[in-house]
Structure formats: structure tokens, C-alpha cells
N, C-alpha and C positions, 0 to 999 in steps of 0.2 A: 427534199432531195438535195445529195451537197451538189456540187457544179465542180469540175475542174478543167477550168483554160490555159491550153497552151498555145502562147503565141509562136505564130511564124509566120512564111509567106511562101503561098501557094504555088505549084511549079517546080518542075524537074530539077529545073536549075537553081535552086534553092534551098535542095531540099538536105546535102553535107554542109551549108551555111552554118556559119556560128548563129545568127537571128533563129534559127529554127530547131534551138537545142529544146525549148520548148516543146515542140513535138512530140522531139526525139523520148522523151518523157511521156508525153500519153502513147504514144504506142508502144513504151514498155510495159506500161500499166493495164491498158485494153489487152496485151500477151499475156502477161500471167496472173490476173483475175481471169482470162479467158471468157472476156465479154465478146458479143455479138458482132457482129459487120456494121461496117460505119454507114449509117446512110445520111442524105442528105437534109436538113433542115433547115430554110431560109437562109442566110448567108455561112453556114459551118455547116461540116461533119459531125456527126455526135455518136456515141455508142452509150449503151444503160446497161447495168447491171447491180449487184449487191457484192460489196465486200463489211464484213464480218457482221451482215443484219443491215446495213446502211445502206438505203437507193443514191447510187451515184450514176452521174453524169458527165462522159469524158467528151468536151467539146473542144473543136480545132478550126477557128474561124477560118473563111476561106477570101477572106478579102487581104488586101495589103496592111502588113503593120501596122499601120499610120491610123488604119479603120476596123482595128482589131473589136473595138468596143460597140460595134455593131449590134454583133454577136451576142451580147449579152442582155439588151434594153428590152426584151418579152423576160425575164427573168425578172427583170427588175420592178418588173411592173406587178408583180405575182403579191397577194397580200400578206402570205406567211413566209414570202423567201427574204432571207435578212442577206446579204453579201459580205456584212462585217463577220458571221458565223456558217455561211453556208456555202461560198467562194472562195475558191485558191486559185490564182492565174499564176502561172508557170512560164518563166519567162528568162532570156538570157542577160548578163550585168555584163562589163566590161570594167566595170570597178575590182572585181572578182577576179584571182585569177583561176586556170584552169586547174578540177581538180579540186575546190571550195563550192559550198554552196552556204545562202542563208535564207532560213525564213522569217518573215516577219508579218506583226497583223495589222501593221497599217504604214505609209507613209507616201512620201511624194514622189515622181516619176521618174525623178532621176535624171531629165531630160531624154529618158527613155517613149520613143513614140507609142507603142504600144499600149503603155501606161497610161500615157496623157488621154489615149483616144478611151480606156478601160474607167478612167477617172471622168470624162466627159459624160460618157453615158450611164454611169451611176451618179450622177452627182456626189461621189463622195472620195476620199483618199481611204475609207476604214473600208478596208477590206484584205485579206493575209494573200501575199504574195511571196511565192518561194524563186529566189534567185541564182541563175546556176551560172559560176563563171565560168566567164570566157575570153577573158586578159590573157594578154602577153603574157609568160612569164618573165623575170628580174634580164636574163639573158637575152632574149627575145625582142622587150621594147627598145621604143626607135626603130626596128625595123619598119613597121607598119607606119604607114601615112595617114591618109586622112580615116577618118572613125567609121565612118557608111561605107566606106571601102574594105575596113578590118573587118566588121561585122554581118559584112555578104560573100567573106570571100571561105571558102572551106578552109576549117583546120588543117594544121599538120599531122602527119600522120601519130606521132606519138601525141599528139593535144586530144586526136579525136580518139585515140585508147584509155587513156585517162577521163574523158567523159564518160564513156559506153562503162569504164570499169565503176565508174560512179552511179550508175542507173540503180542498183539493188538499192543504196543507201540511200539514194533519192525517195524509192520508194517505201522505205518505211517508215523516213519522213513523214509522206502522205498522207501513210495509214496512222499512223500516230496523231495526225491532225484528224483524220474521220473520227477516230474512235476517243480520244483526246479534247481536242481542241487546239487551238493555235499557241496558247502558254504555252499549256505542256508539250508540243512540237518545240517550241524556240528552245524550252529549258533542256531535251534532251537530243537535239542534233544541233543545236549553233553552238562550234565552239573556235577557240582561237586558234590559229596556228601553234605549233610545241617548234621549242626551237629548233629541235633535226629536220622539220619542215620546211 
């Protein structure tokens, strides 16, 4: 069964957050696979269903960022589930800006909390995580102050059109990693900016 985690954090007030673009991703993906209702298991929401022959798993820890990797240590404990091939956690960058994503199949946190706690409870960094920005753009920085401040506070209204307009692409990213694997995601949606961009 593959796995995909999207971080955020739980609560109303959270929930147009930049931290919780992650989400905003598995509940595009639970709409149109047109998977089941989410119900509750141990600390996340989870919903299952099959896209293209493939048992997926769309889980949404329900604890705080910081203890997002909760979520995943009955997983990890499974004797055929690998997380370097069978986990995608879905998470927002701030390295990124808005309107860019990257995937990648393995590396370090970033000083991103959710990661750290995802990397705690695997013991490992090898595992593909897809990163959806959520930077200032060039015009933008310097406004924002401190970072836990930027990344709890909701986008602007044209930052969170440019994401939501970014959700298809995101998702065939995904599918391309089910059906694929994570190479072949990196080699055909990571690409560089072009200069009119």
C-alpha cells in the first residue's frame, strides 16, 4: 500500500494557513479519485482507495506539526512497507516560492518541524517528499517578520489562487510517482524556472 502524508495542523484556524498547503493536497486528491470519507485512526484521518490498480492511503495527522511523525511509526513497523518506495509526505517549503513545487526522494528537513518529527519516527531521511511553495514572492519579501508568524498566517488572496491553480499539476505529480516511482516524478515535473517566470 503506497502512504501519502500531508502535513498541517489541526483546527479551524489553521486550516487557509500556509503550514497546511499539505492538506490542501490530500483533499484534492481524496475529490477526485473520489475516495471514501475520512475516518479516524489513532492519531490522523485516513481515507483508501485505488488509483490506476494501486492500494493508496491518504493520511492527515491530527496532531501538531512538530508531531506529525506520530502518524506514521504503525507503518513503519509493517515488514513489507519500505518508505524510501511506498511514502510521499506532502509538505509546505518556504524556500519555494508561491506557484513552484519540488519533488524529491530523499533529503533533510530543512529545518522544517514536521520533517524532523517524519524523519524521527522512521529513522531515516530516504524517503520522497514533495514540496509545495509557499515564499514570498521577490516583491513581497521583507514584508513578513518572523517565519512561524509567515507560515501560520493565511495567504494573500492572489498567493492562495496560484496555489489552488496549482493543485491538478500537483496531482499528477503524485500519480506519476504511484505509477512511476520517484525518478521518474523528479525527471518529469521538477523543472527550473524559464526566464518570463
Amino acid at each position: 500500500m503506497k502512504v501519502i502524508v500531508g502535513l498541517g495542523n489541526p483546527g479551524r484556524e489553521y486550516a487557509a494557513t500556509r503550514h497546511n498547503v499539505g492538506w490542501w493536497l490530500i483533499d484534492h486528491l481524496a475529490d477526485v479519485w473520489h475516495f471514501d470519507g475520512w475516518k479516524k485512526e489513532g492519531e490522523a484521518h485516513v481515507t483508501n482507495g485505488t488509483v490506476g490498480g494501486v492500494k493508496v492511503r491518504l493520511v492527515k495527522p491530527q496532531t501538531y506539526m512538530n508531531l506529525s511523525g506520530q502518524a506514521l511509526k504503525n507503518y513503519a513497523r509493517r515488514p513489507f512497507w519500505s518508505a524510501a518506495k511506498d511514502l510521499l509526505v506532502v509538505v509546505d517549503e518556504v524556500q519555494i516560492p508561491v506557484g513552484r513545487y519540488r519533488i524529491r526522494a530523499r533529503g533533510s528537513a530543512g529545518g522544517h518541524n514536521g520533517l524532523k518529527s517524519v524523519e524521527q519516527a522512521l529513522g531515516s531521511q530516504e524517503y520522497p517528499r514533495l514540496r509545495i511553495g509557499v515564499g514570498p514572492s521577490e516583491e513581497r519579501k521583507g514584508v513578513y517578520g518572523d517565519l512561524a508568524d509567515f507560515v501560520l498566517a493565511p495567504f494573500a488572496r492572489d498567493e492562495r489562487e496560484d496555489v489552488l491553480a496549482l493543485l491538478p499539476q500537483l496531482a499528477a505529480t503524485v500519480e506519476t510517482w504511484l505509477k512511476d516511482g520517484v525518478e521518474k516524478a523528479m525527471t518529469l515535473h521538477n523543472r527550473a524556472p524559464t526566464s518570463e517566470e
